[in-house]
C-alpha positions as CSV (number, residue, x, y, z in Angstrom):
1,X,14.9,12.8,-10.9
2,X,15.9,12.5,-7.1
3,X,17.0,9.5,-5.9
4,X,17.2,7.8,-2.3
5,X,19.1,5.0,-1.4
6,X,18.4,1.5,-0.8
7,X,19.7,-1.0,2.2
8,X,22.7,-1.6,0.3
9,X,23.2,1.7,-0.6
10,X,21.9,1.6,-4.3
11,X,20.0,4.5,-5.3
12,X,16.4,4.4,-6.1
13,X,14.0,7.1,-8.1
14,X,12.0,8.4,-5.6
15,X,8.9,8.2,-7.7
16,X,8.6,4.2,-9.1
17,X,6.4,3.0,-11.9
18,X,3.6,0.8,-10.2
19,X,2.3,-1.4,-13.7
20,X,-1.0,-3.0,-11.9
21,X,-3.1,-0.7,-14.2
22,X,-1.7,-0.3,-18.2
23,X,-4.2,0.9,-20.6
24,X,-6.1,-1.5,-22.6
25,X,-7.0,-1.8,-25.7
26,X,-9.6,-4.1,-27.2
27,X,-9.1,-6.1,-23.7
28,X,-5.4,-6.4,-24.0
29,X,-2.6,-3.6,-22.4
30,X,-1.8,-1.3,-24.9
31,X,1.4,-1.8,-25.9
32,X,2.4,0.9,-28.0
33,X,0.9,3.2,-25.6
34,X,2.1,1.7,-22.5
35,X,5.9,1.5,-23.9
36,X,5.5,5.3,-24.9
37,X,5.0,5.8,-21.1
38,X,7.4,3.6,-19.6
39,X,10.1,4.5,-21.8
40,X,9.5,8.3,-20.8
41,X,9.4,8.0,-17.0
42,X,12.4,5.9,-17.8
43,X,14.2,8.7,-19.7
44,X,13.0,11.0,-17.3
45,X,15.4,9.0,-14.5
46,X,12.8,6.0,-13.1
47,X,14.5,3.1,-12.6
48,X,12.4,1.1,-10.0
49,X,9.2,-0.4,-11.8
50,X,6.5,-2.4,-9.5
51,X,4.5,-5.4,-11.1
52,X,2.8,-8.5,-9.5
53,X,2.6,-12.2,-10.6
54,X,-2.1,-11.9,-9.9
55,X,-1.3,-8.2,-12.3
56,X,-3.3,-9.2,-15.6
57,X,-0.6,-9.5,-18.3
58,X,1.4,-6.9,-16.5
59,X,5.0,-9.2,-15.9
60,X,4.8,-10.3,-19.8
61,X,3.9,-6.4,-21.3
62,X,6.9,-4.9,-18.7
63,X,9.3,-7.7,-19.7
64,X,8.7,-7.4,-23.3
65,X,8.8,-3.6,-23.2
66,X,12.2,-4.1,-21.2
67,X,14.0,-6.3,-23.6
68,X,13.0,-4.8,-26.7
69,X,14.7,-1.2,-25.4
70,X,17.5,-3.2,-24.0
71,X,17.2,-1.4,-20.4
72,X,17.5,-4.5,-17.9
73,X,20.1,-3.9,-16.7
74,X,19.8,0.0,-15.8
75,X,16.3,-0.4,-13.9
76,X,15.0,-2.4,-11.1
77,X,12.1,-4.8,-11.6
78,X,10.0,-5.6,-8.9
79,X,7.6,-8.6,-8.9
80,X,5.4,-10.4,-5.8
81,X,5.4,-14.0,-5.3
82,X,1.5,-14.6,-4.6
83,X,2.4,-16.5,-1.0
84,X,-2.0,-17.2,-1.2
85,X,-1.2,-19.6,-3.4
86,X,1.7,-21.3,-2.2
87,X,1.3,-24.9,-0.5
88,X,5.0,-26.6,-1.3
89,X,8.6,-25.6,-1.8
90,X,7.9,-26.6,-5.4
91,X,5.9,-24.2,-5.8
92,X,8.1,-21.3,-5.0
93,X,10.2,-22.1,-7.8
94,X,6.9,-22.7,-10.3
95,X,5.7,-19.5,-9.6
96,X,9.3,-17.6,-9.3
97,X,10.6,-19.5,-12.7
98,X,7.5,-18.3,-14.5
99,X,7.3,-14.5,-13.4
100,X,10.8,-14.9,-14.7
101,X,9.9,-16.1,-17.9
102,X,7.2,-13.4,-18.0
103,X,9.6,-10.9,-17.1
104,X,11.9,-12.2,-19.8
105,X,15.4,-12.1,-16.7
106,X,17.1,-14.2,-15.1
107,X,16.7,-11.9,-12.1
108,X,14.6,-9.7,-10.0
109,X,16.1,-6.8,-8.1
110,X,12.9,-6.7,-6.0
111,X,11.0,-9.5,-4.5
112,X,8.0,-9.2,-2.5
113,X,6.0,-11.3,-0.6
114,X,2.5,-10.4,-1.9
115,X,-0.3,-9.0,0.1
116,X,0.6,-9.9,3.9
117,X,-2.2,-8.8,6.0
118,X,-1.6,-11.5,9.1
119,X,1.7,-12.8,11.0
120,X,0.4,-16.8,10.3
121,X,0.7,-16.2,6.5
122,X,4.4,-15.3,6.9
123,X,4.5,-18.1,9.3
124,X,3.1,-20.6,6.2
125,X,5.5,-19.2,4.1
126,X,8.3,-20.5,6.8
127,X,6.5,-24.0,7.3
128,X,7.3,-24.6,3.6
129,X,11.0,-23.6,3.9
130,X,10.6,-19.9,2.0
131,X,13.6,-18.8,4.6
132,X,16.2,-21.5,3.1
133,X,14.5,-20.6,-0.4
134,X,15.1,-16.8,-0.3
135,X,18.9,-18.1,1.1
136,X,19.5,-19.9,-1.5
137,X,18.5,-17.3,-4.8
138,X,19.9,-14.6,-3.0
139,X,23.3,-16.6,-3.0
140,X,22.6,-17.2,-6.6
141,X,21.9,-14.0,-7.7
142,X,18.6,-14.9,-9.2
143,X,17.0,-12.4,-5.8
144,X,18.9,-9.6,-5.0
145,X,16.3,-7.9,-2.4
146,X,13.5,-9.4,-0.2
147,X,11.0,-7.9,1.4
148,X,7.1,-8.1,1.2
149,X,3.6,-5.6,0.5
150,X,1.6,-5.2,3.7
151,X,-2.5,-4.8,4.3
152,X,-3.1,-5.4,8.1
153,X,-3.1,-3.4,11.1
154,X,0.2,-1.7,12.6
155,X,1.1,-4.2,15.4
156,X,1.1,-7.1,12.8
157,X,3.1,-4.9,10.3
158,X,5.9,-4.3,13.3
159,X,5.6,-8.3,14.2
160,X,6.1,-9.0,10.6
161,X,9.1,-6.7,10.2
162,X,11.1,-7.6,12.7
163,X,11.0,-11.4,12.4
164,X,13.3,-11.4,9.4
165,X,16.2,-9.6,7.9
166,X,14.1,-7.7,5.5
167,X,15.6,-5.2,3.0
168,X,12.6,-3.5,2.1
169,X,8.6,-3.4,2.6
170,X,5.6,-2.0,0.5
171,X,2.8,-0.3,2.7
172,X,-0.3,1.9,1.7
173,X,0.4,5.3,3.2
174,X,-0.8,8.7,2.4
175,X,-2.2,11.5,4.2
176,X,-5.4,9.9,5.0
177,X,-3.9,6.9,6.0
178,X,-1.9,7.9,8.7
179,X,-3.5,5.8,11.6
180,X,-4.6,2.4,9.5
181,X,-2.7,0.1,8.1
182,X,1.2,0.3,9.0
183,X,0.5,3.7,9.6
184,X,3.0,6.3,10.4
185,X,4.0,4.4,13.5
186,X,4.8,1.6,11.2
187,X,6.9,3.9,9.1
188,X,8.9,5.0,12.3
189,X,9.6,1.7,13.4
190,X,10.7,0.9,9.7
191,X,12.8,4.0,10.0
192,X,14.1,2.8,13.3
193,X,15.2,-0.4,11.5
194,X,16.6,1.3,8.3
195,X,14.4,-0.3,6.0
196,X,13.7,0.9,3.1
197,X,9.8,2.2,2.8
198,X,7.8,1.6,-0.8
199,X,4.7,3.7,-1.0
200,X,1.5,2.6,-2.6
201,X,-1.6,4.4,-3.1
202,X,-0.5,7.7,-2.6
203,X,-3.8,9.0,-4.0
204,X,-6.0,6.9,-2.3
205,X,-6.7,5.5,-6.0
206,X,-6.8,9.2,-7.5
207,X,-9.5,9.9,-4.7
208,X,-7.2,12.5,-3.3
209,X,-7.6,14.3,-6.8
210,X,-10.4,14.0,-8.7
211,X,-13.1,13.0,-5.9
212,X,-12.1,15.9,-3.5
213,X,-14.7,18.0,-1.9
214,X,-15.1,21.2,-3.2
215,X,-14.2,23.2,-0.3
216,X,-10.8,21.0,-0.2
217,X,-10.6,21.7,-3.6
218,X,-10.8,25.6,-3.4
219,X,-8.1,25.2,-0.6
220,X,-5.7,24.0,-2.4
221,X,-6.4,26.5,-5.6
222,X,-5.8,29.4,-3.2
223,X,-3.2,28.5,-1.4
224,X,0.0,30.4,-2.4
225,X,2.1,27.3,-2.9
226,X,0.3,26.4,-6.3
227,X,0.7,22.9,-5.9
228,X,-2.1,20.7,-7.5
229,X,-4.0,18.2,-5.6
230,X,-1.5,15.1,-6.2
231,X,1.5,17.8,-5.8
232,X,0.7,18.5,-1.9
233,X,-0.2,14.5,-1.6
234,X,3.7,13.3,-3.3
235,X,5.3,16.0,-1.8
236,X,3.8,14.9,2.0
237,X,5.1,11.5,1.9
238,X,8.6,12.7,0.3
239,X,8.8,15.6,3.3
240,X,9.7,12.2,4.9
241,X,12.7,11.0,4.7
242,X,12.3,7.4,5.7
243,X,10.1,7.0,2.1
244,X,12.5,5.7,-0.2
245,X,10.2,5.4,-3.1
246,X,6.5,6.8,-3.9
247,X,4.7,4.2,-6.6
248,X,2.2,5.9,-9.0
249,X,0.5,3.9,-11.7
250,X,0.9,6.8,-13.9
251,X,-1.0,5.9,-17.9
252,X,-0.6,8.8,-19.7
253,X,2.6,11.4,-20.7
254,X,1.0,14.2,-19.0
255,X,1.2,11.7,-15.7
256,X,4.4,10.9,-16.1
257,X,5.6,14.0,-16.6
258,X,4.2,15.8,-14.3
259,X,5.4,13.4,-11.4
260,X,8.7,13.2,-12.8
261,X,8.6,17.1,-12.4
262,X,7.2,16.6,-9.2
263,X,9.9,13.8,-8.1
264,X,13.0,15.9,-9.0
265,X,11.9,19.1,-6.8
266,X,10.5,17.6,-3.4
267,X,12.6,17.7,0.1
268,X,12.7,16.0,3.3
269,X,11.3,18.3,5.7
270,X,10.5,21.0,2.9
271,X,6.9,21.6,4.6
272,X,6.3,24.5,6.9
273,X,3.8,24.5,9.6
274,X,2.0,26.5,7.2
275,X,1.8,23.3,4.9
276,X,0.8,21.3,7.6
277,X,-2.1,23.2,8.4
278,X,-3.3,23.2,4.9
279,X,-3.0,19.4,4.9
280,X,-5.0,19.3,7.8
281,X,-7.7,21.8,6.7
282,X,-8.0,19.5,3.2
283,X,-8.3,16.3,5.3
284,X,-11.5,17.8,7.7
285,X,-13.0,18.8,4.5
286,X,-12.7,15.4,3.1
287,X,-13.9,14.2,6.7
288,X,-16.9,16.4,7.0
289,X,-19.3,13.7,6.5
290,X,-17.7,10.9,8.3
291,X,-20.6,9.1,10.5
292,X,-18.4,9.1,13.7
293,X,-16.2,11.6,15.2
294,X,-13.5,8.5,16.1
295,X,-9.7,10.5,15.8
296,X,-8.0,6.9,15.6
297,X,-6.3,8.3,19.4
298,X,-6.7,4.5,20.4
299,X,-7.9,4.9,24.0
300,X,-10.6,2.3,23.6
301,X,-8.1,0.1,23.0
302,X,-7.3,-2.9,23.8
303,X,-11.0,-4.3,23.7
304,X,-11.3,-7.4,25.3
305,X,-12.8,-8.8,23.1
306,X,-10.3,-7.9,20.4
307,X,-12.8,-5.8,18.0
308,X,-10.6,-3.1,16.5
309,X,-13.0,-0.3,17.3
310,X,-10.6,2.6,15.6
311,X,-10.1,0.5,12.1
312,X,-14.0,-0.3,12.0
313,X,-15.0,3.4,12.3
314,X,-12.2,4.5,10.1
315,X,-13.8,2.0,7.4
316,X,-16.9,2.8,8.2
317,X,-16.3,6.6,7.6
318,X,-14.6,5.9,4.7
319,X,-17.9,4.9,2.9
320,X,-18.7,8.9,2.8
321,X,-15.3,9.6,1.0
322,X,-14.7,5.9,-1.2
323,X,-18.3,4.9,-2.0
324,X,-19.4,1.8,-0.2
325,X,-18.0,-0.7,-2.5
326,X,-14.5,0.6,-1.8
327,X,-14.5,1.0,1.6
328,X,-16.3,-2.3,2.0
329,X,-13.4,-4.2,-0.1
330,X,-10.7,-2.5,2.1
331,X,-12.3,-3.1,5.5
332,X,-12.5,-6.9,4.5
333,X,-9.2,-6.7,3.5
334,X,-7.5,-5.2,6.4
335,X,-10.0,-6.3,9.2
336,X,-11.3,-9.6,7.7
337,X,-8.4,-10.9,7.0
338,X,-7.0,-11.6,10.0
339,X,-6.1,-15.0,11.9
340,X,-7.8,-13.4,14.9
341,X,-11.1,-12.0,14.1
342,X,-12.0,-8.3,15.5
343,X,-15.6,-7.8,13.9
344,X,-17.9,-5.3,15.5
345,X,-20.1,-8.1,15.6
346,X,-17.6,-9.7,18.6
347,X,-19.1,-7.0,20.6
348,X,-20.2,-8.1,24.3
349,X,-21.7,-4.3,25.3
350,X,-19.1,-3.9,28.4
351,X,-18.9,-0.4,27.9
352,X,-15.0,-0.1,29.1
353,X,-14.4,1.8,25.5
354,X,-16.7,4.4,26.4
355,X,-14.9,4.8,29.3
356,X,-12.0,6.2,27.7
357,X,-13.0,8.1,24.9
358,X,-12.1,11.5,24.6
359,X,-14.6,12.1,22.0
360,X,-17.4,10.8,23.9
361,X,-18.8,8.0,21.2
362,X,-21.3,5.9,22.0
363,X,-19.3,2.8,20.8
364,X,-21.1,0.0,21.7
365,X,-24.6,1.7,19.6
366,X,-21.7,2.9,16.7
367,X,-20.3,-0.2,16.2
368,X,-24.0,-2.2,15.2
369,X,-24.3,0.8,12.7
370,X,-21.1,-0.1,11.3
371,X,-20.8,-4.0,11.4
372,X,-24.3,-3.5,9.4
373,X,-23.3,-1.3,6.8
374,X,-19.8,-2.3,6.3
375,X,-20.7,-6.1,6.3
376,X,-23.8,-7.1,4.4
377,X,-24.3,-10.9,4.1
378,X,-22.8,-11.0,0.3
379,X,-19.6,-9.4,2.0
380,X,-19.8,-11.9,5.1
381,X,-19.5,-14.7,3.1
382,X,-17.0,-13.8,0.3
383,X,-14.9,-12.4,3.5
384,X,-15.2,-16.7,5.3
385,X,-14.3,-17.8,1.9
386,X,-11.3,-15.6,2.2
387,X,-10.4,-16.2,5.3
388,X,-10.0,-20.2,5.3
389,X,-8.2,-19.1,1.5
390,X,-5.6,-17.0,3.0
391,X,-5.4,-17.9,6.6
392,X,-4.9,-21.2,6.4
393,X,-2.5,-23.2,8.8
């Protein structure tokens, strides 16, 4: 195992252990079978493992696993305080003191604030004292890092990270995510700041592996790298150096294994144009039946009328490759829930996008397509619901 270091100059596995999906058995985690896999990446050199308070009986099965092997205190936990929920300064130490009940410590090397997709959520989080709060267990030693998991758009990410003294963030990044979401401009700006990067879905949910096209597929069998699917997607994300740590919910030996192979060969800046090429061959493969030729370049942007015309068609695209459940869950997610709205539906038919697209969309007819398909009525409403949920204040 290769390691990279943290803020403070603590070294962490470059592959983590994300625990949001342990196998079940008879509707409980497995716990034989999940301790047979966490004590193997953890001989194998892991030491950073990723759970969440909202995790179904994740914090309890990692805790228990933990003390029973007596190994606290040569990994790093990290947990998420679900911020969602939070309303009072009592209740950031209900839900920390239980997470570290579940987690059987009387610590937690990593704290996250869970699933920040807007600047007013971090800015509810303050109204309730969470800056004196995180003071306070850090000086105690009960917090020993703070930083928080990110679902918006780029700007917000870059607001969000430089309003506090973060020591770390948790983003979705991957090859096909290189223009939503943080986004490799949010990485750079991360970079800039040296804070320390945490990776989730790598593989798009395993999409980058097993729901491939087949002309991606036969790529990446011929090329003369012989790197599987998920090798060429772990080893793009540590070619950077700015990653500090790639989570994969790995639930099975072969997994862990495998990426624990993977983890202690990959370099910063190992890929050759060559690689990059291949990279970008797989992703038009994966794009070939994307419904609008949008390359995320941004020159529609700013709409004044604040739609986010690149995240829209990105979503909307993403329907071909995810199914439409998936991309329909992630575009309310990262466009829905946001304090200031940007659905297509906002749409006033100026025709200043079209203007400046290179491409030569015709936006304004595009985005109806879109709004439509990415937001039928069952998806309007559960996204208000979540919206006055999450974005209160």
């Amino acid at each position: 195992m290769q390691y990279r270091n943290d803020k403070n100059g603590n070294p962490i596995s470059m592959l983590g252990y994300g625990c949001m999906r342990f196998s079940t058995k008879a509707g409980a985690i497995d716990m034989e079978k999940t301790e047979a896999e966490i004590m193997e990446a953890y001989r194998s050199g892991v030491n950073y493992f990723d759970t969440a308070y909202i995790y179904p009986g994740s914090e309890a099965a990692l805790g228990t696993i933990v003390e029973k092997n007596g190994i606290r205190e040569k990994i790093n936990i990290a947990t998420k305080l679900p911020q969602y929920l939070i309303n009072s300064r009592k209740a950031l130490d209900r839900f920390f003191n239980e997470e570290l009940s579940r987690l059987r410590t009387n610590y937690i090397d990593y704290y996250l604030m869970h699933h920040l997709t807007d600047y007013v959520q971090w800015e509810n989080l303050k109204k309730v004292g969470i800056e004196d709060w995180i003071k306070e267990k850090k000086a105690s030693g009960q917090i020993r890092n703070i930083g928080f998991s990110f679902h918006g758009d780029t700007e917000m990410f870059k607001k969000i990270l430089a309003d506090y003294d973060w020591d770390f963030c948790l983003i979705q990044y991957n090859y096909l995510d290189e223009t939503v979401q943080a986004g490799k401009d949010g990485v750079a700006f991360a970079a800039e700041r040296h804070i320390p990067i945490m990776i989730m879905e790598p593989l798009r949910g395993g999409k980058l592996v097993n729901l491939l096209p087949q002309e991606a597929k036969n790529l990446i069998a011929n090329n003369e790298r012989g790197w599987s699917a998920a090798e060429w997607s772990f080893r793009w994300l540590w070619n950077q150096s700015a990653i500090t740590c790639v989570l994969s919910g790995m639930n099975s030996l072969d997994m862990v294994q495998e990426n624990c192979r993977i983890a202690s060969s990959a370099k910063a800046d190992e890929f050759t144009p060559a690689d990059f090429e291949l990279i970008a061959q797989v992703k038009k493969a994966i794009n070939a039946n994307e419904k609008v030729g949008c390359t995320a370049c941004r020159y529609c942007m700013p709409c004044p009328k604040n739609v986010d015309i690149p995240a829209i068609f990105r979503y909307y695209n993403a329907m071909a490759i995810d199914g439409k459940g998936k991309a329909r869950t992630e575009f309310a997610q990262m466009v829905g829930l946001r304090k200031v709205s940007a659905f297509a539906s906002q749409c006033v038919g100026c025709g200043k996008c079209e203007k400046h697209c290179p491409q030569n969309i015709p936006i304004r007819e595009e985005l109806k397509k879109a709004d439509k398909a990415l937001r039928p009525l069952p998806y309007k409403i559960v996204t208000a619901i979540l919206r006055k949920f999450m974005l209160k204040g």
